[in-house]
TITI-273410 format. One record per residue (C-alpha): residue in one letter; x, y, z. Coordinates in steps of 0.25 Angstrom, whole numbers, plus 2048, in hexadecimal, padded with zeros to 3 digits. Layout:
BEGIN
AXYZ...
//
This chain:
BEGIN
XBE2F3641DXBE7F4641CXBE8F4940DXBF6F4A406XBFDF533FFXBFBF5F403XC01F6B3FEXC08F77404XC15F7B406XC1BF85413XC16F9340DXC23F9A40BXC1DFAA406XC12FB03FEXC17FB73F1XC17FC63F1XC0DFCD3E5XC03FC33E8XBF7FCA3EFXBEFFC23F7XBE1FC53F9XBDDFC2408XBCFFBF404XBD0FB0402XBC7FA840AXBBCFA3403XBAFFAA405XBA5FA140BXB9BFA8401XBA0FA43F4XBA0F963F7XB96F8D3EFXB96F803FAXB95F733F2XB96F673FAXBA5F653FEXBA8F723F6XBA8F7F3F7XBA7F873E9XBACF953E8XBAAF9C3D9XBA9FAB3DCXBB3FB03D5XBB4FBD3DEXBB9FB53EBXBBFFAA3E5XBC9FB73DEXBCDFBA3ECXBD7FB03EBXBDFFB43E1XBE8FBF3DFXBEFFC33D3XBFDFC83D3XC02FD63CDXC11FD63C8XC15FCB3CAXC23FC83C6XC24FBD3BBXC2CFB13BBXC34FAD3AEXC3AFA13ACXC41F9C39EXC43FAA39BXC53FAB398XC53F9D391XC47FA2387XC4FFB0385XC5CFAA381XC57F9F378XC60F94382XC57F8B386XC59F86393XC55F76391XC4EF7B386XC45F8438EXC44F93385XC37F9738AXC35F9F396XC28FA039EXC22FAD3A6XC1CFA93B3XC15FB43BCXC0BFB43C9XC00FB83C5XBF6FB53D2XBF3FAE3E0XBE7FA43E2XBE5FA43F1XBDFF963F7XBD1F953FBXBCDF96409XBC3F8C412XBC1F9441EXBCFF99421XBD5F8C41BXBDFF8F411XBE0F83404XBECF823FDXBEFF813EFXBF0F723EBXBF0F713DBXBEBF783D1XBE8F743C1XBE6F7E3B5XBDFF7A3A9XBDAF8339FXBD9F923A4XBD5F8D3B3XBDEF883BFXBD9F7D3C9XBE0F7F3D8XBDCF753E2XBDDF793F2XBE1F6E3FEXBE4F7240BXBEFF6C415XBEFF65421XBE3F5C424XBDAF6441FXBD1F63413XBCCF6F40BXBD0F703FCXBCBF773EFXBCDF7B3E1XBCEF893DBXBC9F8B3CBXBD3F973C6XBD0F9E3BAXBDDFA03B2XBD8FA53A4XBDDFB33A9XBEAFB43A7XBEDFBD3B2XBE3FBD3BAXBDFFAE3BFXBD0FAD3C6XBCAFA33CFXBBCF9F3CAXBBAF943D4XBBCF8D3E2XBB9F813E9XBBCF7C3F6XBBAF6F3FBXBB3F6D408XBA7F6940FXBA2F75417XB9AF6D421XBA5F63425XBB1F6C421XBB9F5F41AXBBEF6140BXBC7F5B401XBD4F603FCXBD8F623EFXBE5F5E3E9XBE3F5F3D9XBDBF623CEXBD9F623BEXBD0F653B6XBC8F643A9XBC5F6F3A2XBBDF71393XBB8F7C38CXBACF7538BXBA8F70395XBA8F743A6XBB8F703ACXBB8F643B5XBC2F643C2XBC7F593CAXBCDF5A3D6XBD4F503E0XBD8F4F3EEXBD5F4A3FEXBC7F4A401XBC5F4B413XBB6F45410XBBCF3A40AXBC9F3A411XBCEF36401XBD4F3C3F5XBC9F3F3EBXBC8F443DDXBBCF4E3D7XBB6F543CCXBB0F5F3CAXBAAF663BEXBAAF753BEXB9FF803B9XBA1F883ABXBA9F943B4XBB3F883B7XBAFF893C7XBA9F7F3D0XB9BF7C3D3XB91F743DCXB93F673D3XB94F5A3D8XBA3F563D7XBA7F483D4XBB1F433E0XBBAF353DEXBC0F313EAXBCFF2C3E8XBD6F233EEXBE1F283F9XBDFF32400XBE3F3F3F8XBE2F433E9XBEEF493E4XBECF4E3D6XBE2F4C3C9XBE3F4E3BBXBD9F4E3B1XBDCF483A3XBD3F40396XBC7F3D3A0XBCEF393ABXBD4F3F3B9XBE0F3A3BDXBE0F3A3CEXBEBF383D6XBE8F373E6XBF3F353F1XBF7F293FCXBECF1E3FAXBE9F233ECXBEFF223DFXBEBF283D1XBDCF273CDXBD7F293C0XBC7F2D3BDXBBFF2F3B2XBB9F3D3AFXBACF383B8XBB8F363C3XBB5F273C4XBC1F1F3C5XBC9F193B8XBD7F123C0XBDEF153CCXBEEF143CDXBF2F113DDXC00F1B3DFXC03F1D3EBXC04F2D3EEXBFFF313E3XC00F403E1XBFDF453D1XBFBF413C1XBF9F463B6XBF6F453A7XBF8F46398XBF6F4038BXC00F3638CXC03F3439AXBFBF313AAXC06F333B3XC03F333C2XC0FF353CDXC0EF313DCXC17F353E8XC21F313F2XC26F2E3ECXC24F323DFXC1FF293D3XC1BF2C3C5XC0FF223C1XC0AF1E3B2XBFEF173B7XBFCF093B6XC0CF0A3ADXC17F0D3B7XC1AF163C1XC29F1D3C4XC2EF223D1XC34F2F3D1XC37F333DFXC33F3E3E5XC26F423EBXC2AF3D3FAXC20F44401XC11F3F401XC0BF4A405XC11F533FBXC0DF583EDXC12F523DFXC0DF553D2XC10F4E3C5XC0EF553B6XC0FF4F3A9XC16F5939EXC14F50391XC1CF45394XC22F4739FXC1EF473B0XC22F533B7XC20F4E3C4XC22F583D2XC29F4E3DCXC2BF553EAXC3AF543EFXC3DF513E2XC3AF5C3DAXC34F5A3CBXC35F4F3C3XC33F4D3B3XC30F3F3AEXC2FF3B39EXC20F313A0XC22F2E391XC29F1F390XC23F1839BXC2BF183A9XC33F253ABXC40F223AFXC46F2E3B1XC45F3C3B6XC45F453A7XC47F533AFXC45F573BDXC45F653C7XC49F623D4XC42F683E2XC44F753E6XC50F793EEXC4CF793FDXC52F85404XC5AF84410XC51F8141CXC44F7E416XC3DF72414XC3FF6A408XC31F64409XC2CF72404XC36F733F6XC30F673EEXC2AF643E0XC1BF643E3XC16F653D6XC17F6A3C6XC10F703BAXC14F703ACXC0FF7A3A2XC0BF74393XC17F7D38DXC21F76398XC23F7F3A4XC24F763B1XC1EF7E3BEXC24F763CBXC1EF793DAXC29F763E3XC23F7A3EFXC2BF853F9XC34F863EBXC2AF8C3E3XC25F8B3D4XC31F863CCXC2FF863BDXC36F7E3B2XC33F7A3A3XC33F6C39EXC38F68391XC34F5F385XC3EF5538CXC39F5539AXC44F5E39FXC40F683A9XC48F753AAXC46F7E3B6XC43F8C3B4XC41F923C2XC39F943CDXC2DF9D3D3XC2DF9F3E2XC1EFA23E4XC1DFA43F4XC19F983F9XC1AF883F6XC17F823E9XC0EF783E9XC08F753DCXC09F793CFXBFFF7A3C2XC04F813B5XBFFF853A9XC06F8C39BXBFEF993A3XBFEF993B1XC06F913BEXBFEF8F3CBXC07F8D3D7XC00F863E2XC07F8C3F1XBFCF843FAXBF5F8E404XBFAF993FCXBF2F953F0XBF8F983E2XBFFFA03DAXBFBFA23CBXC05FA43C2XC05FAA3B3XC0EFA23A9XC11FA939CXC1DFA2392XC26FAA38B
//
């Protein structure tokens, strides 16, 4: 069966000030083949693919209701956000992936690559973000067997990181082998790049894995029609397994396991209730939930984004919500929907909404989300993944934009 959820939305333009470099493909010599993989750490090819931006112009949002002392639902602070560079998809012999999820943990970003249509060809990008100014990729992978040109796409990734002790990545997604959703570890060298190592690979049920989180010794995996969400060990053998029906994302924090599944859409607390929300018609589309303490923000398609309080058991109502973007006069209201959402430990909420850009808006103690404005960035937003630095903005083919975040 075709793999689901693919991402990408009609390309509408690229923005101006960005200067791409037109030596992108990768370069067959640089490649380290390993199996099912092919390995690219030199850092003077692999920089090809990004280009930082002079002068941009920054975006300010807040900014008036921190000036005059009026909070505006008791938001006085105001945050600078700023393009600072392009990440450019990697190439397999003039096929172009597109930008499928990305995770930042500590001063690296994680960006995972699938490609539309039938065909499967994915990878993962290690970005060094330590820099504040000048991000740098450090390591490349792309899955696919050279010898019988079939290859897994990626659709998520997290990752374990320690000062001690080398970072450990998982990734899940469709493997054409296996015509199956898989989920995989990997553990990376001492420079944070991939190497020859045997991976360890869990096949999941259905046939597509949709997203993975890493938490207390545990990785939390959802996978799509068929599957449902699994949970392994740190040796990726199987703890429980929860049958949802469309599963598409989870996540995780010290109080709460909150998984969501689509069309339509539903809240789970495994194994202690589950809460249909609406939403999320589209099966073959992406949806992202995200725990901010208590509460689930949760990106739901045609319905825009949802905040739920997860605290007393059962929600039983919507706390705070954003509804879809306005779909202008003749265009397709497929392509302005709530794909996905980020949230920021200090409380800024980064929202993809596909053909409508990046939306931002800050969530109080109380759940209540205020809308702050929005970023037209050139092309569709798919994902999103924030930090208190940086915001990656995922536009499919087009790759990334990295964006600098600084709070006033």
């Amino acid at each position: 069966m075709k793999k689901i959820l693919i991402l990408g939305f009609t390309i509408i333009l690229i923005v101006t000030g960005c200067k791409k470099n037109n030596n992108q493909i990768n370069n067959s010599s640089d490649n380290i083949v390993s199996q099912n993989m092919l390995i690219n750490n030199n850092l003077n090819s692999l920089n090809k693919r990004i280009s930082l931006t002079d002068n941009s112009t920054p975006y300010v949002f807040g900014d008036t209701a921190k000036k005059t002392k009026k909070a505006l639902n008791g938001i006085t602070s105001s945050v600078t956000i700023q393009l600072i560079a392009a990440l450019y998809p990697p190439e397999y012999n003039g096929e172009v992936l597109q930008a499928s999820h990305v995770r930042i943990v500590d001063h690296y970003a994680y960006v995972t690559y699938n490609t539309q249509g039938p065909r499967y060809l994915g990878g993962v990008d290690v970005v060094d973000i330590s820099s504040p100014n000048a991000p740098e990729l450090v390591s490349s992978v792309l899955f696919i067997n050279v010898e019988t040109n079939k290859g897994k796409d990626v659709s998520s990734v997290d990752v374990k990181s320690s000062p001690s002790s080398k970072s450990i990545l998982w990734i899940t997604g469709s493997d054409e082998t296996r015509d199956s959703a898989f989920a995989e570890r990997y553990v990376l060298t001492s420079s944070n790049q991939f190497d020859t190592a045997q991976s360890v690979n869990y096949s999941l049920k259905g046939f597509v894995g949709t997203d993975v989180r890493y938490y207390n010794d545990k990785v939390y995996v959802t996978s799509g029609t068929g599957g449902g969400l699994t949970i392994l060990d740190n040796e990726m053998k199987e703890l429980s397994f929860m049958n949802i029906e469309n599963a598409r994302s989870v996540d995780i924090n010290k109080d709460f396991e909150i998984a969501f599944g689509g069309n339509p859409g539903h809240l789970y607390n495994p194994g202690i209730w589950d809460k249909e929300i609406g939403g999320s018609a589209d099966p073959e589309a992406k949806s992202i939930l995200r725990l901010y303490n208590k509460f689930a923000l949760v990106a739901l398609g045609e319905e825009g984004l949802k905040c739920y309080d997860v605290s007393s058991g059962l929600p039983t109502a919507v706390i705070s919500a954003l509804p879809r973007p306005v779909v202008p006069d003749g265009e397709s209201p497929n392509d302005y929907v709530t794909n996905g959402v980020s949230v920021s430990d200090n409380g800024w909420v980064y929202i993809a909404n596909g053909a409508g850009g990046l939306d931002i808006a800050k969530i109080d103690t109380g759940g209540q989300l205020t809308w702050m404005g929005n970023i037209i960035l050139g092309a569709s937003v798919n994902f999103v993944e924030a930090n208190t630095d940086y915001v990656f903005v995922a536009r499919g083919v087009l790759g990334l934009k990295i964006l600098k975040v600084t709070e006033n």
